[in-house]
Every structure is written in structure tokens, then in C-alpha cells.
N, C-alpha and C positions, 0 to 999 in steps of 0.2 A: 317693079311689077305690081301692079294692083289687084286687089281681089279676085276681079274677072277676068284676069291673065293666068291669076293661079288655078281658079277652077278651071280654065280651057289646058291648060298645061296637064294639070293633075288629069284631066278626064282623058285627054290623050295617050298618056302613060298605061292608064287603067284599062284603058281600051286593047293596048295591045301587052298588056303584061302576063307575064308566064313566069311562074316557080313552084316552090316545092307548097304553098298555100294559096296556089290563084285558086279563083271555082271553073269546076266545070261536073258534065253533065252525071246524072246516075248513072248510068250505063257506062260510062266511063271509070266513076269512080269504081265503079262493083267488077270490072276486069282489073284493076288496080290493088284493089283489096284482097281480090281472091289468090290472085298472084302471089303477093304479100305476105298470106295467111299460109300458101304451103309453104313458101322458102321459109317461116317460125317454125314451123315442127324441129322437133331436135330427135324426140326417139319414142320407142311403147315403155308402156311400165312392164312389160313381162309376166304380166296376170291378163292372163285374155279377155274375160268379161270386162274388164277397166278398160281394156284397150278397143274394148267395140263400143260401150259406152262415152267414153270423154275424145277415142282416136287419139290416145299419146296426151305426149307432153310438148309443149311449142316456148318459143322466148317470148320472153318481156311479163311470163303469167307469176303471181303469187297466190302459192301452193300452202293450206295449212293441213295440218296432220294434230287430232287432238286425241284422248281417251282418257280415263280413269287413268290412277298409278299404276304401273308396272303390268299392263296389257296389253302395250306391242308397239307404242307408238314409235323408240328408235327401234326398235327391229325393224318394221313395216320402211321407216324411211332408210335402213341401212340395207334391205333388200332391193330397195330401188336402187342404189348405189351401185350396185352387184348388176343387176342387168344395165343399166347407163354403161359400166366400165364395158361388158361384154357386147355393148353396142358401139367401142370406140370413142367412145362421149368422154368430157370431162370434167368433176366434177370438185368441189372446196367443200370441206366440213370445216363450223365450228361448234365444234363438243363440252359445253360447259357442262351438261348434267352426268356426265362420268367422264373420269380421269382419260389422258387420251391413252397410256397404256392400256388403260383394261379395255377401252373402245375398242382401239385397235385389234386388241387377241381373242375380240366377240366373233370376226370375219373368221372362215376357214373356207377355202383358201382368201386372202387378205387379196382385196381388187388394190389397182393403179386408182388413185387420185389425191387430191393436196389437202394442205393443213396449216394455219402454223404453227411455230414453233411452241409459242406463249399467246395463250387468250387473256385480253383485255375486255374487262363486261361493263355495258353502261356508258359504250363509248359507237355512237354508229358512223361519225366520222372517220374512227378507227377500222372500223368492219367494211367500208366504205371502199379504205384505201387498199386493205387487202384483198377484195374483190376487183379491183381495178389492177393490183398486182399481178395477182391468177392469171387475169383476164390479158394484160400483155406477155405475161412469163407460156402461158400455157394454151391459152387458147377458150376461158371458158363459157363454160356449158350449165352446169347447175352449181346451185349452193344450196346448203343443209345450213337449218341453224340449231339449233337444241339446247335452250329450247328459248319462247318469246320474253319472260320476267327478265332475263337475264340481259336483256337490251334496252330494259323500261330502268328509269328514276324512281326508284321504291317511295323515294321522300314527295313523292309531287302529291296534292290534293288531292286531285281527281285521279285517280288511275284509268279511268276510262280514255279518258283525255290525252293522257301520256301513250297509253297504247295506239290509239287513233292516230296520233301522230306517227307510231312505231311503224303503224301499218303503212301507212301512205309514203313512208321514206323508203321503205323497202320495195311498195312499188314502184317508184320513180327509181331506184337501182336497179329494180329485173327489166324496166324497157332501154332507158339509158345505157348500161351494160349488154345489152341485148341477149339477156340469160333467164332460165328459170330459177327461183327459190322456192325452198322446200322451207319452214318455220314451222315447230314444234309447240305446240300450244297446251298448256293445262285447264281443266275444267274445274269445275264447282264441284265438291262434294255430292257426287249420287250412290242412293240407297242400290247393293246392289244387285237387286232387282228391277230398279232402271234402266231403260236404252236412253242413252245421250242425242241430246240431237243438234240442232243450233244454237239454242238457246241456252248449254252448257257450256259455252267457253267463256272460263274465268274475267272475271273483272270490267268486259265491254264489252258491247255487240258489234264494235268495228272491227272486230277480230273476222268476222264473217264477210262484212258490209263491205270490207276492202279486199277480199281475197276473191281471186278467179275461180278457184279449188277450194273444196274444205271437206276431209275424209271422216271419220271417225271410227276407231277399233278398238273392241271390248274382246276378251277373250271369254270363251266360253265355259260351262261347267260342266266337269263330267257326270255321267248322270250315273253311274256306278259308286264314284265315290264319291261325289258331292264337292269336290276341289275343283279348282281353275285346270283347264289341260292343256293342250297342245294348239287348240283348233280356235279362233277367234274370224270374227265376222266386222268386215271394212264395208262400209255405207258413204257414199255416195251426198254427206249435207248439203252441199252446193256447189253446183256449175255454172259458172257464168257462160259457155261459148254456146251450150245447147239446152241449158235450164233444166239439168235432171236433177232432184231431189229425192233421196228417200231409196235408193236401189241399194241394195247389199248383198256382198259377194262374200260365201265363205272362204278360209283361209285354214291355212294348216301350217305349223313350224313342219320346216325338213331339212334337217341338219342346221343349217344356221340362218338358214332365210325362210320367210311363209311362200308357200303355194298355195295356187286355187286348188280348192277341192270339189266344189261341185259349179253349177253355172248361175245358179240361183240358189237366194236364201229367203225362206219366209219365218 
């Protein structure tokens, strides 16, 4: 067959070809899409303001969760655990920044969801395969990680660059797995009398650049005794599905998970 057999051939095929990458019209594609976009939903976070802002949580997004030390960031992501479980969802933690006993006996009462046995860190083919395990054993739905260093090559030169990579492999596992991730992220050193905002998460700005979600939670001070208290404020850094920035919702510890407390915070 000669050249001008193959393009009459090829343009024939072309012509009537149909699959999962032919083109076809906007209109088409935007009932397609829309369709698409609801059957991704998987559940609400159970904070209402978040839930009329962002409308839930969907598959294939990566979720980051970042704050100063010891201001809420796994609480914040273990109360969404809590309502997921009580939405029937199902959900994998891996807990490297506390032992899994003491994680464990932070819940009261303790939700339904998985683990394994022994964490391996510094290994995402590993993290990889047990998301894939979950994912035929159980059915899932989300994964927590806690937190981002502990998935990165400490030794590499650039750390920005390691992370970059961290980020983009984790997204290519929340669409391929067809699940949400939640990845706990540490920031920079802030004075504190700083609010955090994008531009504080540790070591890269692909931390941001690659994620669908990016929260942020500082706990607040009480103005009686001048200490850290109960009540911490979750902000809104970045959304990719409706581009909200900069919205923040108070919060309150109650009993072992945060509630909203009011509907706005300025």
C-alpha cells in the first residue's frame, strides 16, 4: 500500500471512528462532564459552611490540610473521618506522625475504617499497593496521609522537586484509584501572630500548585488568659473546582472532633 492508500485508509477510519478519545461537540461534551462530575461526589464534610462552599468532597481530588504545630491539623482531618464513617464511606489512614495506638484512642467513640498493620515511609510504591489493597479488599473512598515529609527522600537536593514529584504521584493515585486523598502538610516557621496562607507550606509551592484543596487551621487564643483554646479557624487556601480563596470558618473542639461555630469568620 502506498502512501496515498494509507492516508485514504487512515482518513476513512477517522471518519467514522468512535471511542473513549474521539472529538466531539461542546454541547456534548458538557452533558458528559456534568454527568461525570455528580457520580465523583462521594460525601459532605459535615461542617456546613464547607459544605455550601466547596459542595463536598468528589473522587480523583487531592486534598491538603496544613497549620502551624499542634493546631488541629490531624484532628481537623480525623473529624472528617468521623463524618465519612457516618456517611457509610470508606476510608485508609496512614499515621506516621503519632503511634497508631495513641491515634487510635484520640476517636471516642472509634469510627469503622482501615490501616495497616506496619508503615513503611519513603516508599510510594508501597503506599501505592496498599491503597490498591483497600481499594479491592473494601471498597475505597478516602485516604489520610500524615503527614507529606514522611513520603519525600530527605537526601534529594532539591526538596522542592522531590515534593513536586510527591504531589503529582498522589494525584495520578486519587484519579486512577478513583478516591479522594487527604495529605497533611507542615509549613514554615510563623510568628504567632501570623495567619498562614499559601505561601506557608514548607519546602515547595507545588504543595499548592498540585492540590484541588488546600485548608489551613491555626487555633485561636483565648483572650482571658492569653493561651491557645478550644476554638481554631479553617480557611479555605485554595479550590480548584469553584476558585474560592481566603473564606474562613470558625471551629470549635467538641469532645473529640471540631464543630462549626459560627458561619463566618472575619
Amino acid at each position: 500500500m502506498n502512501d496515498t492508500n494509507k492516508i485514504i485508509e487512515t482518513e476513512k477510519k477517522l471518519a467514522t471512528y468512535s471511542g473513549e478519545d474521539e472529538v466531539i461537540t461542546s454541547q456534548e461534551n458538557y452533558i458528559l462532564l456534568k454527568n461525570r462530575f455528580k457520580n465523583n461526589f462521594i460525601c459532605s464534610s459535615g461542617i456546613p459552611t464547607l459544605d455550601e462552599l466547596i459542595v463536598g468532597f468528589y473522587r480523583g481530588e487531592l486534598n491538603i490540610i496544613g497549620g502551624p504545630s499542634k493546631h488541629g491539623k490531624t484532628l481537623f482531618a480525623q473529624t472528617e473521618t468521623c463524618h465519612f464513617a457516618e456517611q457509610k464511606t470508606h476510608s485508609l489512614w496512614f499515621t506516621y506522625e503519632v503511634p497508631s495506638l495513641q491515634f487510635l484512642e484520640q476517636f471516642n467513640p472509634l469510627p469503622g475504617f482501615f490501616m495497616p498493620k506496619t508503615l513503611r515511609a519513603n516508599s510510594l510504591d508501597w503506599i501505592q499497593q496498599r491503597i490498591w489493597e483497600a481499594k479491592l479488599k473494601y471498597g475505597l473512598d478516602f485516604v489520610f496521609i500524615d503527614h507529606l515529609h514522611y513520603l519525600c527522600d530527605m537526601n534529594k537536593s532539591s526538596m522542592s522537586l522531590e515534593i513536586g514529584k510527591v504531589m503529582r504521584f498522589l494525584k495520578k493515585i486519587a484519579i486512577r484509584f478513583n478516591i479522594s486523598i487527604f495529605l497533611i502538610a507542615h509549613l514554615t516557621k510563623l510568628k504567632l501572630e501570623e495567619e498562614p496562607d499559601s505561601d506557608s507550606f514548607r519546602d515547595s509551592s507545588f504543595v499548592v500548585q498540585e492540590c484541588d484543596n488546600a485548608f489551613l487551621i491555626w487555633r485561636l487564643k483565648d483572650k482571658k488568659t492569653g493561651f491557645f483554646g478550644n476554638e481554631a479557624v479553617l480557611k479555605i487556601s485554595a479550590n480548584r473546582r469553584f476558585g474560592i480563596m481566603g473564606k474562613k470558618i470558625r471551629l470549635k473542639k467538641i469532645g473529640k472532633i471540631l464543630g462549626e461555630v459560627t458561619k463566618d469568620y472575619d
